[in-house]
mmCIF file of the C-alpha atoms, coordinates in Angstrom:
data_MODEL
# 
_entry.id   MODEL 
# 
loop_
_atom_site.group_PDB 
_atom_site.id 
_atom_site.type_symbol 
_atom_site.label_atom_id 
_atom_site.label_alt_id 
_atom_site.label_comp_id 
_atom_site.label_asym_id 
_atom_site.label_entity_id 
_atom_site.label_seq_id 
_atom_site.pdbx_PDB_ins_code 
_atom_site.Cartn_x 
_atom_site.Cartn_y 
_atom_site.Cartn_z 
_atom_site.occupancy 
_atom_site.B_iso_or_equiv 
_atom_site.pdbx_formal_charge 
_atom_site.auth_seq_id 
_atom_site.auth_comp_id 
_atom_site.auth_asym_id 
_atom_site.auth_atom_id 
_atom_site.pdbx_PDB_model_num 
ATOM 1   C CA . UNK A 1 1   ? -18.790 49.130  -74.232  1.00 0.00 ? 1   UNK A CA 1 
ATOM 2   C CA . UNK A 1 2   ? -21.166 51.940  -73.087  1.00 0.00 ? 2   UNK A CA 1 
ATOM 3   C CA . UNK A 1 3   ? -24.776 52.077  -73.186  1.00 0.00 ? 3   UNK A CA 1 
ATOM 4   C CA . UNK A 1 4   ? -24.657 55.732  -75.522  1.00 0.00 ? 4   UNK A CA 1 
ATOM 5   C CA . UNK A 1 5   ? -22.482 54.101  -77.899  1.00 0.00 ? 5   UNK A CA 1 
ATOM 6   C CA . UNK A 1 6   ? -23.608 54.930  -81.863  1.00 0.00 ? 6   UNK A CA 1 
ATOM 7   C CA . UNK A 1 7   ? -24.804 52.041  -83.738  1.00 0.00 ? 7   UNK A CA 1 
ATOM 8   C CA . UNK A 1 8   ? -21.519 52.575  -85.759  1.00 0.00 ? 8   UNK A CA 1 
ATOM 9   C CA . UNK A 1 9   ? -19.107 52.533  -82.967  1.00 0.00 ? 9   UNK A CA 1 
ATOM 10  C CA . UNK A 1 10  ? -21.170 49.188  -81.712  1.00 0.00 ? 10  UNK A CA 1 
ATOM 11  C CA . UNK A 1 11  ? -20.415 47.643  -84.745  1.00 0.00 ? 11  UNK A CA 1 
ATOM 12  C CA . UNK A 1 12  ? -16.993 48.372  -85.101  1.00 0.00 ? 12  UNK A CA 1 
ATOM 13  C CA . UNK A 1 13  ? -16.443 46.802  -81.539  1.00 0.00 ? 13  UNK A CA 1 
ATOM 14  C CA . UNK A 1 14  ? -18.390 43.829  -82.467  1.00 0.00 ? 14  UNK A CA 1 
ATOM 15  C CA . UNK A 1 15  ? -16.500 43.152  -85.842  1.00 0.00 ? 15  UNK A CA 1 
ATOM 16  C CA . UNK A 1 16  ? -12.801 44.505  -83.862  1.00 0.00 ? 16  UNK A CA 1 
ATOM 17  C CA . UNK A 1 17  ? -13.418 41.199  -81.467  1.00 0.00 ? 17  UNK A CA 1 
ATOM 18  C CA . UNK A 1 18  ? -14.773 38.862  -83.730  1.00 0.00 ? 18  UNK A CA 1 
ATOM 19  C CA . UNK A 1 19  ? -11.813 39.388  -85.747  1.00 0.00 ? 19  UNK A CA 1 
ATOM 20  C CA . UNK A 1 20  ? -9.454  38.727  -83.210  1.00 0.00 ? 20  UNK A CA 1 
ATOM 21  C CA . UNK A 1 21  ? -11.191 35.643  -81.877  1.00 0.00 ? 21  UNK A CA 1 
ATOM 22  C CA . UNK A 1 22  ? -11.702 34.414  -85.332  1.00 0.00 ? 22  UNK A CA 1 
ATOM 23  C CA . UNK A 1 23  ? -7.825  34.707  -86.434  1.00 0.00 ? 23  UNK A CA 1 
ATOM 24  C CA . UNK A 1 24  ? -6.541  33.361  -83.363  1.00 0.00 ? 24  UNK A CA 1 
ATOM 25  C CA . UNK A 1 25  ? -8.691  30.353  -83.182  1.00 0.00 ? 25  UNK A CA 1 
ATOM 26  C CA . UNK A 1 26  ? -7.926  29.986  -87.071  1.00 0.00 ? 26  UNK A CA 1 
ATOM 27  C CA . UNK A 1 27  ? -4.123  29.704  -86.288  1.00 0.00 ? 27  UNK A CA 1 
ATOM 28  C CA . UNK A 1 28  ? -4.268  27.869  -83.686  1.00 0.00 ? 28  UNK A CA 1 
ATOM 29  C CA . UNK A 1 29  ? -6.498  25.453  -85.334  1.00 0.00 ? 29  UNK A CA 1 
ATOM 30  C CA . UNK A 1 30  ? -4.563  25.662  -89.002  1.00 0.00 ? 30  UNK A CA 1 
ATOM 31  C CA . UNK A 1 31  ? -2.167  22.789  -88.806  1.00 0.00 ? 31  UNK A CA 1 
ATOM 32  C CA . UNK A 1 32  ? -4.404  20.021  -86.920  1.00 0.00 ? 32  UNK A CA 1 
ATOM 33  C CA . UNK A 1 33  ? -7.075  21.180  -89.355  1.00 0.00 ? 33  UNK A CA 1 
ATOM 34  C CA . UNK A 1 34  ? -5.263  20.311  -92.308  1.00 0.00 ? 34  UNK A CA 1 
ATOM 35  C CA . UNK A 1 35  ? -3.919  17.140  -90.715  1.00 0.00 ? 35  UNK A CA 1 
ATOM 36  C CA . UNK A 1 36  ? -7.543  16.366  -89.766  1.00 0.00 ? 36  UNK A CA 1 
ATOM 37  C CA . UNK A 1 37  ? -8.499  17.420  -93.464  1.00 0.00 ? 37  UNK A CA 1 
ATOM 38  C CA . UNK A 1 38  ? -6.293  14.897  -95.035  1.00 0.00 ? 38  UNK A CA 1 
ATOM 39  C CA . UNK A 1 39  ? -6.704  12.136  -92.966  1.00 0.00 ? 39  UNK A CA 1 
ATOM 40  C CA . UNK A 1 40  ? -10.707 12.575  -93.688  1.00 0.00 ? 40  UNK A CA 1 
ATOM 41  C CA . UNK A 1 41  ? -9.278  11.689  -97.783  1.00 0.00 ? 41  UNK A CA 1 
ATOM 42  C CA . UNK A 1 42  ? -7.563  8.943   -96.923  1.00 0.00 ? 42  UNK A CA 1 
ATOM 43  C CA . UNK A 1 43  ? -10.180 7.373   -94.223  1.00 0.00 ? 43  UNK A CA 1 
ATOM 44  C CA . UNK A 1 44  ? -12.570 7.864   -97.057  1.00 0.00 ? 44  UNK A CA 1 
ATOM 45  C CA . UNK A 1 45  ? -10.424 6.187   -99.110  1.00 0.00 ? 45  UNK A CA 1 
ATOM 46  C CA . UNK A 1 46  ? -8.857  3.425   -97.112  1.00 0.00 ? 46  UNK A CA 1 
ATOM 47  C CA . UNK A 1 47  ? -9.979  0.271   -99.620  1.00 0.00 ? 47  UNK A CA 1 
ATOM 48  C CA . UNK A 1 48  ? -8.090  1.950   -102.345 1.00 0.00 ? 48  UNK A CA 1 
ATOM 49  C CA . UNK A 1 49  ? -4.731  2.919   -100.025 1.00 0.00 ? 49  UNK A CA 1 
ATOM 50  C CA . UNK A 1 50  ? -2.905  -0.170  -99.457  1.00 0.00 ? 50  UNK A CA 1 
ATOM 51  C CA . UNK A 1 51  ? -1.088  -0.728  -96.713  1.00 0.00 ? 51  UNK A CA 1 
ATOM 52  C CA . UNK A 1 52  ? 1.759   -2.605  -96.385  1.00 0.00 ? 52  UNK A CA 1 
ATOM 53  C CA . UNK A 1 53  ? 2.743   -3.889  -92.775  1.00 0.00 ? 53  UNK A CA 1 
ATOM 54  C CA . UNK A 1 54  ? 6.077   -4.638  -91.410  1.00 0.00 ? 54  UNK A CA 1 
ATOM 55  C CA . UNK A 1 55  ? 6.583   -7.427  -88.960  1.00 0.00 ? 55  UNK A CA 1 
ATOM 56  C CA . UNK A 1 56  ? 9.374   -7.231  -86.555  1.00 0.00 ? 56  UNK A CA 1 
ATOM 57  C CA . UNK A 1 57  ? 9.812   -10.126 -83.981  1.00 0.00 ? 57  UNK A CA 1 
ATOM 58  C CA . UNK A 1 58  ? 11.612  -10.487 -80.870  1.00 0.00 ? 58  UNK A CA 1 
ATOM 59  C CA . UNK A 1 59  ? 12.383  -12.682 -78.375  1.00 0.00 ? 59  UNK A CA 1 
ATOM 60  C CA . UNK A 1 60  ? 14.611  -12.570 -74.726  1.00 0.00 ? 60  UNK A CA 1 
ATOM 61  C CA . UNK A 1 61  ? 14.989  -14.716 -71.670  1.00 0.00 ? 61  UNK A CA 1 
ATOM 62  C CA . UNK A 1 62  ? 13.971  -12.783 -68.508  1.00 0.00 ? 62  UNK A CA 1 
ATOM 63  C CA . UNK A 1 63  ? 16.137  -12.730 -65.793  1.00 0.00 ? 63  UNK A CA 1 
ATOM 64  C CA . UNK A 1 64  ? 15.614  -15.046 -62.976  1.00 0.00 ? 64  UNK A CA 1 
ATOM 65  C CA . UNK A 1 65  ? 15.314  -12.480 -60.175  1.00 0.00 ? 65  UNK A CA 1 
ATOM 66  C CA . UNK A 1 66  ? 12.027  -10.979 -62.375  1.00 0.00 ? 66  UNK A CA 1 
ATOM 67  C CA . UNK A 1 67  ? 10.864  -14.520 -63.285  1.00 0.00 ? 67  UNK A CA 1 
ATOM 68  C CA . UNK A 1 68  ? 10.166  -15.430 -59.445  1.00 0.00 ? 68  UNK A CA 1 
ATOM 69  C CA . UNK A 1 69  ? 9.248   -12.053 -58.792  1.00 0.00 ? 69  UNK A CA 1 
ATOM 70  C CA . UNK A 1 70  ? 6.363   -13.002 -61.461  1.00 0.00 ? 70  UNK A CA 1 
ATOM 71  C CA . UNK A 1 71  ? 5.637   -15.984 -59.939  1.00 0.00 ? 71  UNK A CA 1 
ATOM 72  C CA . UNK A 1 72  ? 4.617   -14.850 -56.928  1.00 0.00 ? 72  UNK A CA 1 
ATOM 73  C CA . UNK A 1 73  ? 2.039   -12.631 -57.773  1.00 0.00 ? 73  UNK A CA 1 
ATOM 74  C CA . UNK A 1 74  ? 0.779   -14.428 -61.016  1.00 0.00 ? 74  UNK A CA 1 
ATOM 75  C CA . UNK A 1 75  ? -2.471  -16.072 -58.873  1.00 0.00 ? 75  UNK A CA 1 
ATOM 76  C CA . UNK A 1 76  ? -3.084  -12.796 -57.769  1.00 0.00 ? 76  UNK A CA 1 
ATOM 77  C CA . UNK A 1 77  ? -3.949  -11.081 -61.009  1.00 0.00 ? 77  UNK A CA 1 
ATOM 78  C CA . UNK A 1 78  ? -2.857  -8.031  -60.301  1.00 0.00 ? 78  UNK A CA 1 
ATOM 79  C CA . UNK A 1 79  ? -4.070  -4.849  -62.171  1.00 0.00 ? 79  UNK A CA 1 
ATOM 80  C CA . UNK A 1 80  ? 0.062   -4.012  -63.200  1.00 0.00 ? 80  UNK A CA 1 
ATOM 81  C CA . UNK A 1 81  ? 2.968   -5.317  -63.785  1.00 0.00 ? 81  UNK A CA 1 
ATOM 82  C CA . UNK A 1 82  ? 5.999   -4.827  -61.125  1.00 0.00 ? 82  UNK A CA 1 
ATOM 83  C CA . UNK A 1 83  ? 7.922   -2.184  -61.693  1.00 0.00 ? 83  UNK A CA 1 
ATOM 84  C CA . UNK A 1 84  ? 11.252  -3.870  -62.382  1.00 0.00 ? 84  UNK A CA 1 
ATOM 85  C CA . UNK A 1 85  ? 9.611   -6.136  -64.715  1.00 0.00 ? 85  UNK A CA 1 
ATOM 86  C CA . UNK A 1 86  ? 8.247   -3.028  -66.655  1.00 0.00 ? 86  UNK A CA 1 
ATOM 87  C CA . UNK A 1 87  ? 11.449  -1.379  -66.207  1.00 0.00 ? 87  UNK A CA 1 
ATOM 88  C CA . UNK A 1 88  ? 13.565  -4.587  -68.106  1.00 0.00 ? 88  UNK A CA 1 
ATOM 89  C CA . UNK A 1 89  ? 10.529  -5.054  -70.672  1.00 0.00 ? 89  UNK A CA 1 
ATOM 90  C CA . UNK A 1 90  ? 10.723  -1.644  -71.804  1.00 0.00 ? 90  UNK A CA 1 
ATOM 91  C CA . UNK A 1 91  ? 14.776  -1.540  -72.125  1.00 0.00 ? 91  UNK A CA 1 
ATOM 92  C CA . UNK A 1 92  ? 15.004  -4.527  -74.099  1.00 0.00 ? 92  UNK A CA 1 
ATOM 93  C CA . UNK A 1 93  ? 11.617  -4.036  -76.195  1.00 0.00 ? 93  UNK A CA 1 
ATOM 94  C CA . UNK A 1 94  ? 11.551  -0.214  -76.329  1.00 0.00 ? 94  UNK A CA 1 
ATOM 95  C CA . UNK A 1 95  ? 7.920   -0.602  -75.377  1.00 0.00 ? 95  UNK A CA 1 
ATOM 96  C CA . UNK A 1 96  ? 5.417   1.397   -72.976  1.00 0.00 ? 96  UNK A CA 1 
ATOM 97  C CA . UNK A 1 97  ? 4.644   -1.785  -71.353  1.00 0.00 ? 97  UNK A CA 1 
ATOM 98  C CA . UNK A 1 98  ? 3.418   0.119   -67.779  1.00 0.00 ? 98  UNK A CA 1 
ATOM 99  C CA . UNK A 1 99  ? 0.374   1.131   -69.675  1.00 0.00 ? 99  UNK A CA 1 
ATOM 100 C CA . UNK A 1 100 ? -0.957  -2.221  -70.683  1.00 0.00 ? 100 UNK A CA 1 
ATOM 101 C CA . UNK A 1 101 ? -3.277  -4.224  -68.507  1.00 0.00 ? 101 UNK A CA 1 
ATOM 102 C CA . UNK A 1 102 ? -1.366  -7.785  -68.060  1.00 0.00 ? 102 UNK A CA 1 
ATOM 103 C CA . UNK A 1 103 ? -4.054  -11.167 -69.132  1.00 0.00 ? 103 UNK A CA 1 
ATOM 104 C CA . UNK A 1 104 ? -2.715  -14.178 -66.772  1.00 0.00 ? 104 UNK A CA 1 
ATOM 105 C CA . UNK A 1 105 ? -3.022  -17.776 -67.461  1.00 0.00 ? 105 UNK A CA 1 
ATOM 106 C CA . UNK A 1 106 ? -1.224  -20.716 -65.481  1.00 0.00 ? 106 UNK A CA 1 
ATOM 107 C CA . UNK A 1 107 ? 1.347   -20.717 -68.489  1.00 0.00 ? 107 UNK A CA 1 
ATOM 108 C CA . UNK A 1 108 ? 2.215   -17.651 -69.350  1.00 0.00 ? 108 UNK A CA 1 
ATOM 109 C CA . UNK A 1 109 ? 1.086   -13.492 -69.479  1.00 0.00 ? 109 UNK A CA 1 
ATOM 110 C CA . UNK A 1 110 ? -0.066  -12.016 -72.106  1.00 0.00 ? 110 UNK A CA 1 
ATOM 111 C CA . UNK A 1 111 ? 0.464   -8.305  -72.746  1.00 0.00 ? 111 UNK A CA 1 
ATOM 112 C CA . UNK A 1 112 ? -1.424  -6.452  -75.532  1.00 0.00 ? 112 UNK A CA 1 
ATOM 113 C CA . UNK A 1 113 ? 0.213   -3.428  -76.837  1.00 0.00 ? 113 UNK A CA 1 
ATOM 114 C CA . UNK A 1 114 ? -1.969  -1.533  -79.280  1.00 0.00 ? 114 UNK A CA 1 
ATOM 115 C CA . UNK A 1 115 ? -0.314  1.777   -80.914  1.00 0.00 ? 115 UNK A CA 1 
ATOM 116 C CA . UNK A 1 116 ? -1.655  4.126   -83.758  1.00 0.00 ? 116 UNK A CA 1 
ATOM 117 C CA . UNK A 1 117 ? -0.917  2.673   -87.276  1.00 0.00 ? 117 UNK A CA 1 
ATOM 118 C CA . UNK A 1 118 ? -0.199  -1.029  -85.783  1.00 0.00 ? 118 UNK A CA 1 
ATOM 119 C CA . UNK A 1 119 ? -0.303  -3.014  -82.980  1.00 0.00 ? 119 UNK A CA 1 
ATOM 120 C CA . UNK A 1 120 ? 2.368   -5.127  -80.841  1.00 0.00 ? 120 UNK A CA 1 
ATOM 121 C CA . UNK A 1 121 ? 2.101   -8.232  -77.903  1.00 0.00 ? 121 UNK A CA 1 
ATOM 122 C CA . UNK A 1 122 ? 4.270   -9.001  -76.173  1.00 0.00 ? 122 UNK A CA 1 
ATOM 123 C CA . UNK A 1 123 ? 4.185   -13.359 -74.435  1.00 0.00 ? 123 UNK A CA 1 
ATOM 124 C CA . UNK A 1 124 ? 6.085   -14.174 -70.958  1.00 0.00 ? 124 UNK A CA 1 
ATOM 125 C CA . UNK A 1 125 ? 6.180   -17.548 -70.669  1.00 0.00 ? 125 UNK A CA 1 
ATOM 126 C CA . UNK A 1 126 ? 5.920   -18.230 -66.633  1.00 0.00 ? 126 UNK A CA 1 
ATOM 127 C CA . UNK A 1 127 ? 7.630   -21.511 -66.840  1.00 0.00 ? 127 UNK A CA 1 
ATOM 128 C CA . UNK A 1 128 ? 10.986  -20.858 -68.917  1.00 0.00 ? 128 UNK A CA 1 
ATOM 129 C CA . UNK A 1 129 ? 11.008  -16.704 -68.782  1.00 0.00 ? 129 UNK A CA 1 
ATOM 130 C CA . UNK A 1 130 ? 11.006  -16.753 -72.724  1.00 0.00 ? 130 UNK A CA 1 
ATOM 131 C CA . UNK A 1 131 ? 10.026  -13.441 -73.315  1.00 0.00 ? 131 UNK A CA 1 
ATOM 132 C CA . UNK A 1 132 ? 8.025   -13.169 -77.271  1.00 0.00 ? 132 UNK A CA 1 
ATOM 133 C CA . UNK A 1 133 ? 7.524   -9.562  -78.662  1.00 0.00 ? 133 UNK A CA 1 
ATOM 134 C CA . UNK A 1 134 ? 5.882   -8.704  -81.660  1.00 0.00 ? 134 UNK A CA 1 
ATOM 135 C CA . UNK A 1 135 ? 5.140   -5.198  -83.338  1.00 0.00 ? 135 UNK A CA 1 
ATOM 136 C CA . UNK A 1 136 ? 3.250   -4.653  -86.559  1.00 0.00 ? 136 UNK A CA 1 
ATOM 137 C CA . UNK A 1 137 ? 4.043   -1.217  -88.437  1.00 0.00 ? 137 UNK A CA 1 
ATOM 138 C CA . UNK A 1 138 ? 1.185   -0.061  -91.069  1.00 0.00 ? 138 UNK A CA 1 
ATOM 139 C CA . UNK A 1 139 ? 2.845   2.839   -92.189  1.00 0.00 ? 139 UNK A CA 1 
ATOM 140 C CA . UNK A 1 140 ? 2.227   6.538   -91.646  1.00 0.00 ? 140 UNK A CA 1 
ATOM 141 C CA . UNK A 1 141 ? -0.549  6.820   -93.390  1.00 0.00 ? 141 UNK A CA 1 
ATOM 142 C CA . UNK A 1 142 ? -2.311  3.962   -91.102  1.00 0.00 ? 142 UNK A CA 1 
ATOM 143 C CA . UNK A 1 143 ? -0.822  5.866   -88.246  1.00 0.00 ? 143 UNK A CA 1 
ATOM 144 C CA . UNK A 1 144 ? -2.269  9.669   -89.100  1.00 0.00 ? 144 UNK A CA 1 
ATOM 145 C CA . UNK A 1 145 ? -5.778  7.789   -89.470  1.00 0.00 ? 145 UNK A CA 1 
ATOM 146 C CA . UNK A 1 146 ? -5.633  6.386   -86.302  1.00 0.00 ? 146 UNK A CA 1 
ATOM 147 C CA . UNK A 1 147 ? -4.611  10.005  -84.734  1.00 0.00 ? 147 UNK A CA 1 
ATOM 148 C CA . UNK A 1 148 ? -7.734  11.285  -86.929  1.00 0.00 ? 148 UNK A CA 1 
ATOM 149 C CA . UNK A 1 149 ? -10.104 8.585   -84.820  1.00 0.00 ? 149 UNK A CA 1 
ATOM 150 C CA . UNK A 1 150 ? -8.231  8.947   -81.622  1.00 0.00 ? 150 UNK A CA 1 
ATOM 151 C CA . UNK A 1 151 ? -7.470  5.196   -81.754  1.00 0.00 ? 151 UNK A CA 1 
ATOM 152 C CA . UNK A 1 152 ? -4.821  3.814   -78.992  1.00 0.00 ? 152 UNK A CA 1 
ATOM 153 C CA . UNK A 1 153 ? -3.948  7.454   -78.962  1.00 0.00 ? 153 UNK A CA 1 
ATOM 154 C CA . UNK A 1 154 ? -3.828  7.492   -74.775  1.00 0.00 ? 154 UNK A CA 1 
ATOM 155 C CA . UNK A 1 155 ? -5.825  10.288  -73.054  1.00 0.00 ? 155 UNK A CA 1 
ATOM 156 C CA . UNK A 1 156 ? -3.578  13.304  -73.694  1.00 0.00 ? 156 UNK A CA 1 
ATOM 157 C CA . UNK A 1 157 ? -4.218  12.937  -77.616  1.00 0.00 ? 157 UNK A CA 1 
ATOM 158 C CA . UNK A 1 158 ? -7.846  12.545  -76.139  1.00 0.00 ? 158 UNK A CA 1 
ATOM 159 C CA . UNK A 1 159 ? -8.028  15.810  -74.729  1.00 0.00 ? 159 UNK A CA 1 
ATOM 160 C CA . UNK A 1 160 ? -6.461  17.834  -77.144  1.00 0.00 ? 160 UNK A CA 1 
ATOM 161 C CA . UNK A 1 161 ? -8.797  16.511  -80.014  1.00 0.00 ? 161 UNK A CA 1 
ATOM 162 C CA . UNK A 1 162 ? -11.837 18.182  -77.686  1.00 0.00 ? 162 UNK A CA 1 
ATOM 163 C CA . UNK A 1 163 ? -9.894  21.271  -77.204  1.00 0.00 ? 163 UNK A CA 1 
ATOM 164 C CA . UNK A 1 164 ? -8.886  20.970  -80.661  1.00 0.00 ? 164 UNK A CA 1 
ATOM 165 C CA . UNK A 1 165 ? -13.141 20.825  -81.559  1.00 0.00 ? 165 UNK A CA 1 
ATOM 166 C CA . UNK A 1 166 ? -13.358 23.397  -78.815  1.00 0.00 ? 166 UNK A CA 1 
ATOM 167 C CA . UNK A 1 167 ? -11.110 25.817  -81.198  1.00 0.00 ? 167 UNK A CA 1 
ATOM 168 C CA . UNK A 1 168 ? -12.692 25.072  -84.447  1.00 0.00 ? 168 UNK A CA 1 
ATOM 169 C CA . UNK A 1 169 ? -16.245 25.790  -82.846  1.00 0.00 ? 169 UNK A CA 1 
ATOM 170 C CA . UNK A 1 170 ? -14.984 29.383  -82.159  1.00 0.00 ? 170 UNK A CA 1 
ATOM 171 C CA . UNK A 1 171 ? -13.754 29.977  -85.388  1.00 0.00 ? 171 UNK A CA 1 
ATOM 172 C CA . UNK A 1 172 ? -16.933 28.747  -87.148  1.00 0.00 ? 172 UNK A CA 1 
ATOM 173 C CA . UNK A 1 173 ? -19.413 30.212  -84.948  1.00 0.00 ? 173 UNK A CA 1 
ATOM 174 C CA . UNK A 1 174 ? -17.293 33.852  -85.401  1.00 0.00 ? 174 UNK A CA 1 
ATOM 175 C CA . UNK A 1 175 ? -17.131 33.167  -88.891  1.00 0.00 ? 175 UNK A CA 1 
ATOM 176 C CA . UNK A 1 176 ? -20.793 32.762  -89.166  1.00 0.00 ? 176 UNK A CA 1 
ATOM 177 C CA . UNK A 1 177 ? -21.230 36.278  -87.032  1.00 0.00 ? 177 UNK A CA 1 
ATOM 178 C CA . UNK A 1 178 ? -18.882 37.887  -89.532  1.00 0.00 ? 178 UNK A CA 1 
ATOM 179 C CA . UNK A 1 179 ? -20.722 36.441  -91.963  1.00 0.00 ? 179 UNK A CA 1 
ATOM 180 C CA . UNK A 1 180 ? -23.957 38.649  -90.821  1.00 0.00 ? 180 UNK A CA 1 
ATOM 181 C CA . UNK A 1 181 ? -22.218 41.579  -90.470  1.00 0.00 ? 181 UNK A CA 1 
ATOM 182 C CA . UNK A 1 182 ? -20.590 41.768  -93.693  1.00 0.00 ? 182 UNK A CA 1 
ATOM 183 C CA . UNK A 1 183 ? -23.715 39.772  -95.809  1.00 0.00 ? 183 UNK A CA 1 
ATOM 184 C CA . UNK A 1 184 ? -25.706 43.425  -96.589  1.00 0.00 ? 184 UNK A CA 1 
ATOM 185 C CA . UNK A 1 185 ? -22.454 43.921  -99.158  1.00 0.00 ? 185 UNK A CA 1 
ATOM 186 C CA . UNK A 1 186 ? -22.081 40.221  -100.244 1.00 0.00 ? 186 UNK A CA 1 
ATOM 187 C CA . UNK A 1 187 ? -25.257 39.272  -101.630 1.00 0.00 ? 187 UNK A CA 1 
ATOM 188 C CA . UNK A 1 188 ? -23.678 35.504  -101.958 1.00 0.00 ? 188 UNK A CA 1 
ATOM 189 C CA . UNK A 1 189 ? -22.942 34.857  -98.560  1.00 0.00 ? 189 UNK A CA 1 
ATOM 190 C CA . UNK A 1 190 ? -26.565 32.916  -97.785  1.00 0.00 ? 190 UNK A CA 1 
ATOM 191 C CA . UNK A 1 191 ? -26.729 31.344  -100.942 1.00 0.00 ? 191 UNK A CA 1 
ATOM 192 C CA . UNK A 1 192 ? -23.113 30.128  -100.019 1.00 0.00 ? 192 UNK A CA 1 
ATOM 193 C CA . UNK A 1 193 ? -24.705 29.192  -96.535  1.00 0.00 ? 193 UNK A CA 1 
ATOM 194 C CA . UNK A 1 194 ? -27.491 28.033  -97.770  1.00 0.00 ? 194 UNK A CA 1 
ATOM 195 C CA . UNK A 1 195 ? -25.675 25.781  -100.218 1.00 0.00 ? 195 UNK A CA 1 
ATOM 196 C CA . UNK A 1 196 ? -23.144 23.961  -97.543  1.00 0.00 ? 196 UNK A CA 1 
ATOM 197 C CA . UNK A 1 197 ? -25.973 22.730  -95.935  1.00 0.00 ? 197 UNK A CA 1 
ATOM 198 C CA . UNK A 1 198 ? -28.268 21.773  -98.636  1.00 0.00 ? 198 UNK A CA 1 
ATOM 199 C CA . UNK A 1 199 ? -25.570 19.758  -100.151 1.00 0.00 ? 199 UNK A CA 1 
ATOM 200 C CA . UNK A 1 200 ? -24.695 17.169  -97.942  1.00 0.00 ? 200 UNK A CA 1 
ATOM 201 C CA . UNK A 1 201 ? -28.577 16.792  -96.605  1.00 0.00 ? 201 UNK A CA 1 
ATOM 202 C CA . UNK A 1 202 ? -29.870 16.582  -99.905  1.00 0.00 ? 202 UNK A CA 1 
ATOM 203 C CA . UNK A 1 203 ? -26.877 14.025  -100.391 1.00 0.00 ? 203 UNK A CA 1 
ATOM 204 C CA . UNK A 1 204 ? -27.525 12.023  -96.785  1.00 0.00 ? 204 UNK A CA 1 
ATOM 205 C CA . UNK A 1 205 ? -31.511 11.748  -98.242  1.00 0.00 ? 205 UNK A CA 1 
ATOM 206 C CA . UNK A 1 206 ? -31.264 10.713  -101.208 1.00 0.00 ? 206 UNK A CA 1 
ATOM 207 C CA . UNK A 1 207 ? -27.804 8.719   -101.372 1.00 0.00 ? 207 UNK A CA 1 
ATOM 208 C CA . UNK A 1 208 ? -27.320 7.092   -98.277  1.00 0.00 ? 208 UNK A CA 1 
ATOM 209 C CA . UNK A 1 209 ? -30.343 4.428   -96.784  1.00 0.00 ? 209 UNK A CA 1 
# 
């Protein structure tokens, strides 16, 4: 923008860009946001929502070839299962059992396999290769909450939440700047301001201890 510009022609490029950065962070923020929106009812409301979980149970022998392949590295604690066991578990359990850090014991491994809206184990036992699997399911409303708090959500969900934040910053903080730039001809756009954040600190004071 040059330095002889008229204050006109410096305004217009100011509110030409805020525009665009404002509209494209607004669609690109537009679903999540209303995802994010909803979830924020129903977290707020969680004691009132019932859930109602669904228990599934399984249960398998693993081969012989994986059980000694266990066996030898059981007093080792390693960090991960072997990839052939992983490889079986996940056929015949339809689970993401790579991810999960294995607990030993002399008896048997334990493998905890938390997911949004539930949670699943899954129980080798070392001595007879019985194989236990359990998954709980609390429903899609359970599992949109846990998206909302990012919990079991594995570090790609991770990152877009903060680029997800990242987007919603722009489109606030342009907002606000359009804001200024169009407040001369709305005399209720500080009020309005003013009133979003009297609200919830008068609210925080006096409400919550």
């Amino acid at each position: 923008m040059p330095n002889s510009s008229s204050p006109h022609q410096q305004r217009a490029f100011w509110l030409r860009h805020l525009h665009q950065w404002h509209w494209i962070s607004s669609a690109i923020c537009l679903v999540a946001m209303i995802m994010f929106a909803a979830t924020g009812i129903t977290l707020n409301h969680s004691a009132q929502i019932e859930a109602h979980p669904t228990v599934t149970q399984l249960s398998a022998s693993l081969p012989a070839a994986l059980r000694a392949e266990l066996h030898s590295l059981s007093s080792e604690e390693p960090a991960a299962l072997p990839g052939a066991v992983t490889q079986w578990l996940d056929q015949e359990f339809h689970t993401r059992s790579a991810r999960a850090v294995p607990e030993w014991s002399p008896e048997e491994l334990y493998l905890p396999l938390p997911r949004p809206g539930g949670d699943a184990w899954l129980r080798i036992d070392l001595g007879s290769g019985t194989v236990e699997y359990e998954l709980t399911d609390r429903g899609w409303v359970s599992y949109l909450n846990d998206l909302h708090k990012g919990r079991n959500t594995g570090s790609a969900w991770t990152w877009f939440i903060d680029l997800f934040a990242a987007a919603c910053l722009i489109f606030c903080i342009t907002g606000l700047f359009l804001l200024k730039m169009h407040a001369a001809n709305r005399r209720g756009t500080w009020p309005y301001v003013a009133l979003g954040l009297v609200t919830p600190l008068l609210l925080a004071v006096i409400f919550i201890h």
